[in-house]
N, C-alpha and C positions, 0 to 999 in steps of 0.2 A: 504494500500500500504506500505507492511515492507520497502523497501527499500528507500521508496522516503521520508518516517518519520522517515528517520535514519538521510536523509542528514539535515545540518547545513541550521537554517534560516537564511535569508538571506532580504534583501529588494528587490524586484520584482520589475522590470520596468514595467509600465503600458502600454498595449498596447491600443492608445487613438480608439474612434468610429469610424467607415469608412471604406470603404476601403481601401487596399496598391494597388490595381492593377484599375488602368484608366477604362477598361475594360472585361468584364466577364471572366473568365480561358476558357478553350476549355470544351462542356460537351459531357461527353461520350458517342459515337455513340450508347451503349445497351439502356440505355435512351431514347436515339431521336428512338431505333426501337419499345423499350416496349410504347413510347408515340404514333407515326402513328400506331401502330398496334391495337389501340383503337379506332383512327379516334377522335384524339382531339388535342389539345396542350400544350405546355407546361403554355403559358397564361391564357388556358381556365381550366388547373387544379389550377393553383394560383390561378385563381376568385374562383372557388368551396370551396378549402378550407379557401380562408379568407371569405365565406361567414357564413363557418359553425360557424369560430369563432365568426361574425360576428353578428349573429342570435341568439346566443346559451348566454345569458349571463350566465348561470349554468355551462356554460361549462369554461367558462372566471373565473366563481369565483374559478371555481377548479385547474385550471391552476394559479391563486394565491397563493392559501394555498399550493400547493407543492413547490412552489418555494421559499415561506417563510419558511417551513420545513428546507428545505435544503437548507438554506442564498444564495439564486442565484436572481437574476432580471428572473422577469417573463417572459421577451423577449429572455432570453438563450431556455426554453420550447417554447415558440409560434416560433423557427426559428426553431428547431427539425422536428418539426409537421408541419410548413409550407415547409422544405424543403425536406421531405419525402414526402408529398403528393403533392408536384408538378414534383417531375424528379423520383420518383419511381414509387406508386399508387395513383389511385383519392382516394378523400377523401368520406366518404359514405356522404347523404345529410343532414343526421340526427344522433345526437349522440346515438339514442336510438338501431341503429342499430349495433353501437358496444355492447352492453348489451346483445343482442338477440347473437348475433356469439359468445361470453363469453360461454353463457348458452351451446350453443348447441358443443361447447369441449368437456363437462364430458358424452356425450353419445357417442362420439366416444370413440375405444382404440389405442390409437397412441403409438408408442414406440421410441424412442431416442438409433438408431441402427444402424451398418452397414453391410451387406452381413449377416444378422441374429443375429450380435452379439451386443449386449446392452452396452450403453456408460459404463455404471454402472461394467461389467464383459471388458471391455477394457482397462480403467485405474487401472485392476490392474495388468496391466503385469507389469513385472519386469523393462521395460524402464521408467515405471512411478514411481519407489519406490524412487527419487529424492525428489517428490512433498511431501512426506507425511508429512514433518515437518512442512504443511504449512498450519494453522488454519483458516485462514479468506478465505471466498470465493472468494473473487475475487484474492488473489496469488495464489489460490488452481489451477483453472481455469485457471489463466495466464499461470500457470506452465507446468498442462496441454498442453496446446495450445502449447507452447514451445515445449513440447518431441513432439507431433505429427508433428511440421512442421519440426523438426531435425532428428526422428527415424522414421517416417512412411509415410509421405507425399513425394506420388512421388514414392514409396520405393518398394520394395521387401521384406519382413521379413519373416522369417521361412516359405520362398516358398508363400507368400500369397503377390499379387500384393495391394497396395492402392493407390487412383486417387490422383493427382497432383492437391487437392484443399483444401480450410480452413478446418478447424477443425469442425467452424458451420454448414457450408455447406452438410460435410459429413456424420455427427453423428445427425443433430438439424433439421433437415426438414421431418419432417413423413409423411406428411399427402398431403403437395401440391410443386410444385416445386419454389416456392418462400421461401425464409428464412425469412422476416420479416412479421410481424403481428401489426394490431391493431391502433389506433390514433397514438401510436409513433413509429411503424413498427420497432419495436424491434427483433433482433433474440433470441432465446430462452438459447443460449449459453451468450449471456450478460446479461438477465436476472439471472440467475444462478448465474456470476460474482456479483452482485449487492444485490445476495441477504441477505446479512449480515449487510450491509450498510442500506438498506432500513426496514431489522428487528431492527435493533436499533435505527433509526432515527423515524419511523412510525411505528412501532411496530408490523408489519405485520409478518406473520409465515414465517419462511425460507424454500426458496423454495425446493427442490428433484430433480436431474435429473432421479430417479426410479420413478417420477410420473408426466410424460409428458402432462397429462391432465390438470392436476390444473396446470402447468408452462404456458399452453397455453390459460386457461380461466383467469390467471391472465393478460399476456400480453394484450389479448382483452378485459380488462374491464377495463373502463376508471377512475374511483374511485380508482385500483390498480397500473394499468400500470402510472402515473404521476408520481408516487412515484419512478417507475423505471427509467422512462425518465431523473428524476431531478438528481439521484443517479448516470448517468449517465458522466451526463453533471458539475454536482459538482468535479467529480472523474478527468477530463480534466481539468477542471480549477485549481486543486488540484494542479495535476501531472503536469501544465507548471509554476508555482509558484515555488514549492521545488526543482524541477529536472533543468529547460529550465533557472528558473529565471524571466519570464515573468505572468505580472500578468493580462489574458485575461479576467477577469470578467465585462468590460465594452462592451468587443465586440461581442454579439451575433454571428457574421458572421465566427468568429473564433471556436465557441465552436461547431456552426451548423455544419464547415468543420470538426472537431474532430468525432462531431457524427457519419459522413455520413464513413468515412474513417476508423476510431478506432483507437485502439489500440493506444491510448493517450501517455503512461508512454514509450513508444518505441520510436513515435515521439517525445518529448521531450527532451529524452536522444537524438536521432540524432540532434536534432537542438542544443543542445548544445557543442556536439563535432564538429557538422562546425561552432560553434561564436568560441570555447576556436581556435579553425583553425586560424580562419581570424582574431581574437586579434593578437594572435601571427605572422601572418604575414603584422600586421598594419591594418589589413582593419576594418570597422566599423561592426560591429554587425549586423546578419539578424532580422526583425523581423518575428513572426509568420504572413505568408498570410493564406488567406481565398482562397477557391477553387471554383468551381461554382455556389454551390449548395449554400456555404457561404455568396458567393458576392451576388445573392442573396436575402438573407436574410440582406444584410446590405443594398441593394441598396433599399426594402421595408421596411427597418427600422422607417422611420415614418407614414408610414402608417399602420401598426401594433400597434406600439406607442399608436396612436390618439383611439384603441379601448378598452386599456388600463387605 
């Protein structure tokens, strides 16, 4: 993150464990329809997936060592994972069955396109020659993401309509109309942000968006994908530290609402331009809340804990 390693450190206020909000945020009605449309609930996917944690101690050690990699508490990964697979997908009943969905990626050919054209032949139009000064993948990516939601999202360009939606959405889903994948239901577009981060920290190959197969048998294989999840979720805790000033690595619940929402280094800079607001108009500082999906994750905080 060049810009937010430019700004001056500073000392972080810590934001303590808990919740800020008495009660749950509102959870969004696609949720409550992708959950009835299963014929389960929201309860009955929390039991599933803290069972798998539950059962799985291979799976528990592994959610360790990533979180150790990447100096985070192993409860920022177990709220990821638990809040994905309760308000988006259930969790499969065994982890062996992400390994098998891994494998069977590199026999499809999937492609990262839109209306036939390859993300790869897209960013190099001339609205994107902005981005080229920018070496690490995830400013590369962010950058990206930028020109598309400012020159093409929603747009007209040289006569060619483009749909009024993300950038992941449009370019990173080939194959099903879901965009996230895998134990940490990763889109394939933040994979690729991450993937520089997670070649230097774990030494894993950097990923390709020219080779959508191996992006997606990495997201589904769970030896891999942690590495992303934690690259993730370090990259939020990074970005409200340098940028916000807050230092959320105690709160699970806050890192889980980063996940589910994004775009971290964005929200931070907003939250800090409404405190420099409300300083200057006397008022007290906001803290970062947690949203539903977060709350949550904090309100099962020690029962997660205790598997730990």
């Amino acid at each position: 993150m060049l810009i937010a390693a430019a700004l001056p450190a500073t000392a972080a206020t810590l934001v303590p464990p808990g919740n800020r909000n008495a009660e749950q945020p509102p959870i969004p009605g696609a949720s409550s329809r992708r959950t009835q449309a299963t014929n389960t609930t929201f309860q009955a996917k929390y039991r599933k997936v803290y069972a798998l944690l539950q059962n799985d101690g291979g799976l528990r050690s592994k959610i360790r060592e990533a979180a150790s990699r990447y100096g985070i508490d192993p409860m920022h990964i177990v709220g990821a994972i638990v809040g994905e697979h309760t308000y988006n997908v259930d969790a499969y009943d065994r982890l062996q069955t992400y390994y098998v969905k891994a494998i069977s990626y590199l026999s499809r050919k999937l492609t990262f396109s839109y209306e036939g054209e390859d993300i790869t032949d897209f960013v190099r139009r001339p609205q994107f020659s902005r981005c080229a000064g920018q070496s690490g993948s995830y400013d590369l990516w962010a950058c990206r993401e930028q020109v598309w939601n400012r020159s093409f999202r929603g747009k007209t360009v040289g006569g060619e309509g483009f749909p009024d939606n993300r950038f992941g959405a449009v370019f990173f889903q080939p194959y099903y109309a879901g965009q996230t994948f895998g134990l940490g239901q990763l889109n394939p577009l933040t994979a690729l942000q991450m993937s520089d981060l997670v070649n230097r920290v774990s030494g894993l190959p950097k990923l390709d968006a020219s080779d959508p197969n191996e992006v997606y048998k990495t997201i589904m294989d769970p030896d891999l994908t942690l590495n992303y999840v934690a690259a993730t979720l370090k990259t939020s805790i990074d970005a409200y530290r340098q940028i916000a000033g807050y230092d959320i690595s105690k709160n699970p619940g806050i890192t889980a609402t980063l996940y589910n929402v994004g775009n971290p280094e964005q929200r931070a800079y907003a939250l800090k331009a409404e405190n420099d607001r409300r300083i200057a108009a006397g008022e007290p500082a906001k803290m970062p809340e947690e949203n539903y999906y977060g709350w949550l994750v904090n309100d099962k905080l020690p029962e997660l804990q205790a598997l730990f």
